[in-house]
Every structure is written in structure tokens, then in C-alpha cells.
C-alpha positions in Angstrom: 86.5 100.8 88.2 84.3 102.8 90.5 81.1 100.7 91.1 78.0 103.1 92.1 74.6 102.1 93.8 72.3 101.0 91.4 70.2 103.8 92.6 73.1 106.4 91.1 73.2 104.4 87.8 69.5 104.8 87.5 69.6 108.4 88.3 72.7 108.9 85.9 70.8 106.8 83.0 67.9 109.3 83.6 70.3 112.1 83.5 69.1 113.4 86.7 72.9 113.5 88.1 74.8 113.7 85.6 73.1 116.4 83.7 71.9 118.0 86.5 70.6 121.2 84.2 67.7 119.6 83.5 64.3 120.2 85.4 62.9 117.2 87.3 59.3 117.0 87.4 57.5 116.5 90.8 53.5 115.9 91.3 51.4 118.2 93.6 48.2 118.4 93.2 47.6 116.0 90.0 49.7 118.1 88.2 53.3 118.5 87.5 55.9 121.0 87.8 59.8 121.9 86.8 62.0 121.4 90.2 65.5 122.6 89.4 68.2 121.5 91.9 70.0 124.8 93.1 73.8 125.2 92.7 74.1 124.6 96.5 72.1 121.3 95.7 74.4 120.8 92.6 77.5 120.7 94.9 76.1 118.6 97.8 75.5 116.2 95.4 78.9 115.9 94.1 80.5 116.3 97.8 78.5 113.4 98.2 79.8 111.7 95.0 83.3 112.8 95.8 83.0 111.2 99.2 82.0 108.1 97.7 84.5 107.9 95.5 87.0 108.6 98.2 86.0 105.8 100.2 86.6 103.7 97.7 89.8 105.0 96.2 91.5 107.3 98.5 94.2 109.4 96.6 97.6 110.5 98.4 96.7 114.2 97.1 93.8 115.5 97.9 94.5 118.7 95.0 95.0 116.0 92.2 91.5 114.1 93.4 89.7 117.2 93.2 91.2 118.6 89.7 90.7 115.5 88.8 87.0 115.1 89.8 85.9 118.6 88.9 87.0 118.1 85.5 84.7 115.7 84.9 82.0 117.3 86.3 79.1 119.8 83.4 80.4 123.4 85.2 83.3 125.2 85.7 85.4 124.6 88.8 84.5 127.6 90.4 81.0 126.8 89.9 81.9 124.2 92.5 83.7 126.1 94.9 80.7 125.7 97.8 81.8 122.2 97.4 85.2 122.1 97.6 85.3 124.0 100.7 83.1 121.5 102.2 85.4 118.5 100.8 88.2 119.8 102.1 86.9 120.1 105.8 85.1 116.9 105.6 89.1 115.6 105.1 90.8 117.7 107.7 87.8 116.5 110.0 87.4 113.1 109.0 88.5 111.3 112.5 86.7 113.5 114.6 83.7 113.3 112.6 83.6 109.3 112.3 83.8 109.3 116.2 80.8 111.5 116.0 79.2 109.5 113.3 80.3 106.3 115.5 79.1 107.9 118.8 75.5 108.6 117.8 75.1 105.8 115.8 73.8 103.5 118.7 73.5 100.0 117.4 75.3 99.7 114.2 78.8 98.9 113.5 79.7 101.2 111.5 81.6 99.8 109.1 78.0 98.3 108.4 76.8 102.0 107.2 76.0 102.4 103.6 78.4 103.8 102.0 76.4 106.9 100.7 74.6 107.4 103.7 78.1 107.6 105.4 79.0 110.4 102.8 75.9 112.0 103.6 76.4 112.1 107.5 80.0 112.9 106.8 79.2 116.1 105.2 76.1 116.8 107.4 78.1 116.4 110.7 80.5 118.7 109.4 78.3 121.0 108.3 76.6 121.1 111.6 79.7 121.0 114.0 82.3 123.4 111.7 80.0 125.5 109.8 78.2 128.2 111.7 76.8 130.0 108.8 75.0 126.7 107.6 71.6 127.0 110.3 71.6 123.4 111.7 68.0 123.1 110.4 69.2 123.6 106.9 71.9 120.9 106.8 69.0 118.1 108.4 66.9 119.3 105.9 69.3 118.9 102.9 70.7 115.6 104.2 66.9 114.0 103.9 66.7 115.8 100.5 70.2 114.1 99.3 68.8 111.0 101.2 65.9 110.8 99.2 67.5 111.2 96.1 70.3 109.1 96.6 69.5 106.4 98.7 67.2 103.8 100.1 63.6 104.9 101.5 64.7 104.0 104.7 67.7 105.1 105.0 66.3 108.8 105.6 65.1 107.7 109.2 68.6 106.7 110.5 70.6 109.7 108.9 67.6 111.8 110.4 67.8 110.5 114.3 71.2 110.5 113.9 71.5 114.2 112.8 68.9 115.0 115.4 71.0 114.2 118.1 74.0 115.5 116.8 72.1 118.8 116.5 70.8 118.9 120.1 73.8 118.7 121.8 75.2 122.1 119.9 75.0 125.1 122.0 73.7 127.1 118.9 70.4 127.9 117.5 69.1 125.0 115.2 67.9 128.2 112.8 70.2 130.6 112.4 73.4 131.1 110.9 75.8 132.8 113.4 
């Protein structure tokens, strides 16, 4: 059996994952207000769960893991066909990416890196490297969103500096879509 971060099995039992068509509340101002997680926020999240669960228990086919995964998931398949795409290149990237990952991760091992922060800077990395009509600033942005919500407090600062730096060295602008 799968075991998640407690932090998933928290959000799960709060059916913030899970049954992501609920509104979250967030406070502003002393008061609060619906936050719905968009579909593109809908399928981040279960790259990101899809990675994790890869890491863990890689299948030989990679069509099977994801008809199997997707079946299990509140929406139709095609509902998740943003992420699919993504989980797909995040596997015909994977080596390059880790060297990526490994390169700009100065002072960690990184078979030290949690293993959903790793499926965050997997997807993020190949976001920013191999998709062009993902603005750099928009993938940082919704890796310290995902970070947030799916990891430690502190974990946001290292998946930020490391994405930084990534994103520097691309000879594209860091707001636009090309």
C-alpha cells in the first residue's frame, strides 16, 4: 500500500484533495471567502500525486498507470488531459530533468529530497525547460502554491531558489508564453 505524507492524509480527510469540488475558505481581511482550485490547479495536483505514486511504485506501462490512476480520480479522463500531457513529458524527460534538479540543488543529496517536493520540481522543471506556452513566472508561482498546500512550510524556500535559478539561465522571457 501507497503510504502518503500525513499532510495529504490530512488534506484527503478534509476533503480538500480528494473532493477537490469543494470551495476552500481563505481569510482576508477578517473575513472569509470561497477559493476554488481551477482545473489547471486540479491537474497539477494530481501530476503531483501521480509522480508520487510513481516514485514509489513504478509500473512497466506507463498507459496502464495512467488508466489506472485516472479512474480513480472525481472527473472524467479528459478532464485531466492538461495533466497527462505534463505526466507523460515529465517521463520522457525524467534523466535530464533529475540532472537539472541534481545540478541546482547545491548542497543536498538528492536522494535526501522530499519526495513531494521532488514531484513538484519535477513537473516545474519541465514545465519551465519543455513548455514554452507555460510563462516561466507561472510555473514558480504554481510550484509555491502546490508547495503550500502540499508540503512543509519550509519547503517552499528551497523549491523557490531552486526554480529561480533554473529560470534565469533560460534564454526566454520569465512572462510570456512563446
Amino acid at each position: 500500500m501507497l503510504k502518503l505524507p500525513l499532510k495529504w492524509l490530512n488534506y484527503q480527510k478534509e476533503n480538500k484533495i480528494l473532493d477537490m469540488s469543494e470551495t476552500d475558505t481563505i481569510e482576508g481581511e477578517g473575513e472569509e471567502k470561497p477559493k476554488t482550485l481551477s482545473q489547471r490547479r486540479k491537474n497539477r495536483i494530481a501530476v503531483i500525486q501521480f509522480l508520487y505514486m510513481w516514485e514509489y511504485n513504478p509500473a512497466e506501462i506507463l498507459g496502464m498507470a495512467l488508466k489506472e490512476f485516472f479512474e480513480k480520480e472525481e472527473e472524467e479522463r479528459e478532464y485531466y488531459q492538461f495533466a497527462e500531457e505534463l505526466i507523460i513529458g515529465v517521463n520522457q524527460s525524467a534523466k535530464e530533468i533529475d540532472t537539472i534538479i541534481r545540478d541546482h540543488a547545491k548542497n543536498w543529496d538528492f536522494n535526501r529530497i522530499g519526495k513531494v517536493n521532488l514531484a513538484i520540481l519535477r513537473l516545474s522543471v519541465y514545465e519551465i525547460i519543455y513548455r514554452n506556452d507555460i510563462p516561466p513566472v507561472v510555473t514558480m508561482n504554481e510550484a509555491i502554491e502546490l508547495t503550500k498546500l502540499l508540503s512543509e512550510e519550509d519547503s517552499k524556500r528551497f523549491i523557490n531558489g531552486i526554480l529561480d535559478k533554473i529560470s534565469k539561465k533560460q534564454k526566454r522571457p520569465l512572462r510570456e508564453a512563446l
